[in-house]
C-alpha positions in Angstrom: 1.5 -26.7 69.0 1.9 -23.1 68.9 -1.0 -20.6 67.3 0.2 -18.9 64.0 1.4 -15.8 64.7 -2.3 -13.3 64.0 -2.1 -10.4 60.8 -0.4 -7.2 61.5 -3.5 -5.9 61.1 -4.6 -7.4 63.9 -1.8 -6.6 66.2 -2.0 -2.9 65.4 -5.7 -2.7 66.1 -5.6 -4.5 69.7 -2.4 -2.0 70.3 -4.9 1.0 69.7 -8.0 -1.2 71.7 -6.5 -2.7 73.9 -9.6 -3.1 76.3 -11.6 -4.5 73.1 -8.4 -7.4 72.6 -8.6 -8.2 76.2 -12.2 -8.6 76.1 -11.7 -10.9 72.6 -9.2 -12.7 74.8 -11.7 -13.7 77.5 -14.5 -14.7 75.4 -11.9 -16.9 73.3 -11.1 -18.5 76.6 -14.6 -18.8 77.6 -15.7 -20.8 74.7 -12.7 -23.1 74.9 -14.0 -24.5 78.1 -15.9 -27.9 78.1 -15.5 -31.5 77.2 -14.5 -30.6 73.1 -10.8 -31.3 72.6 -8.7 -28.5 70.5 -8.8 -30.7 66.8 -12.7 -30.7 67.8 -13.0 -27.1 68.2 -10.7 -25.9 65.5 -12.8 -27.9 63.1 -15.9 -26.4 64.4 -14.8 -22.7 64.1 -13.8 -23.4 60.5 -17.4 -24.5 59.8 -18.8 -21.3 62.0 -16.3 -19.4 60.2 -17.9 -21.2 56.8 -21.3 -20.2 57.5 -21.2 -16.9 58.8 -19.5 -16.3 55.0 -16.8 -14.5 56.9 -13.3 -14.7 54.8 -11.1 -13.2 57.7 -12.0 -15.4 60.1 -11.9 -18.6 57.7 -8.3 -17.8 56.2 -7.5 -17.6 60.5 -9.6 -21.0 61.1 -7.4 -22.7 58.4 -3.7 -21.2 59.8 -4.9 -22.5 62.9 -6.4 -25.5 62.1 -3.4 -26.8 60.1 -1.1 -25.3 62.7 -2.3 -27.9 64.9 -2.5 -30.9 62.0 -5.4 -30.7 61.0 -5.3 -31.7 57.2 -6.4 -29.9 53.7 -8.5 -33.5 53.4 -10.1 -33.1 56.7 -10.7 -28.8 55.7 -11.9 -30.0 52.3 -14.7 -32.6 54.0 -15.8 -29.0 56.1 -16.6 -26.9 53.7 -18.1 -30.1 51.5 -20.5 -30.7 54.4 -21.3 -26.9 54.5 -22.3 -27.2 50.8 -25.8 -28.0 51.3 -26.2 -25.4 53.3 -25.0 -22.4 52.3 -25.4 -23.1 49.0 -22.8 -24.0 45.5 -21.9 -20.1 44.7 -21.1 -19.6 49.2 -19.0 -23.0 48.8 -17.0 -22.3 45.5 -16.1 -18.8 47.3 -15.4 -20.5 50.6 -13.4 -22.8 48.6 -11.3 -19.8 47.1 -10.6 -18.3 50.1 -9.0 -21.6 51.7 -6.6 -22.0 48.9 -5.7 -18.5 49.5 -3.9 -20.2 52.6 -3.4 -23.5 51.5 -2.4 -23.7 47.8 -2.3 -26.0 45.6 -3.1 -28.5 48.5 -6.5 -28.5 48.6 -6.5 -29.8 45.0 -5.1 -33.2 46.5 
């Protein structure tokens, strides 16, 4: 499956860096070697994503994690095994930010 394409933002700011966006390119390489397939580790940054309380990176972990069929079921059961962890205000806000990607879905 193909990666969604990233925000413009994004793009414009590894245009101007490029040294930093190679640099983000090899660590992103690094830390996809090992024995974790790709559903594996896409499910894993979302919860990362979750816990560090970082809304960029989750609304990215959820394009990319349902860009390679990973389901709003499967993303729901993340963040609900976050929740005693971060905490009920951290989840209903983590919560938020996926349905800004995936809708209405996450209400099925």
């Amino acid at each position: 499956m193909s990666e969604p394409r990233p925000p413009k933002t994004y793009e414009e700011f590894v245009q101007r860096f490029p040294e930093l966006g190679q640099a983000w390119d090899q660590i992103a390489e690094a830390g996809r070697r090992g024995p974790l397939d790709e559903r594996v580790q896409r499910l894993i940054k979302l919860a990362v994503a979750i816990g560090a309380m970082r809304e960029g990176a989750v609304h990215a972990s959820v394009r990319k994690a349902t860009a390679h069929g990973i389901t709003a079921g499967e993303i729901a059961q993340v963040i609900a095994l976050g929740a005693g962890t971060i905490g009920l205000p951290s989840t209903a806000a983590v919560y938020s930010w996926i349905r800004d990607i995936l809708g209405e879905k996450m209400g099925q």
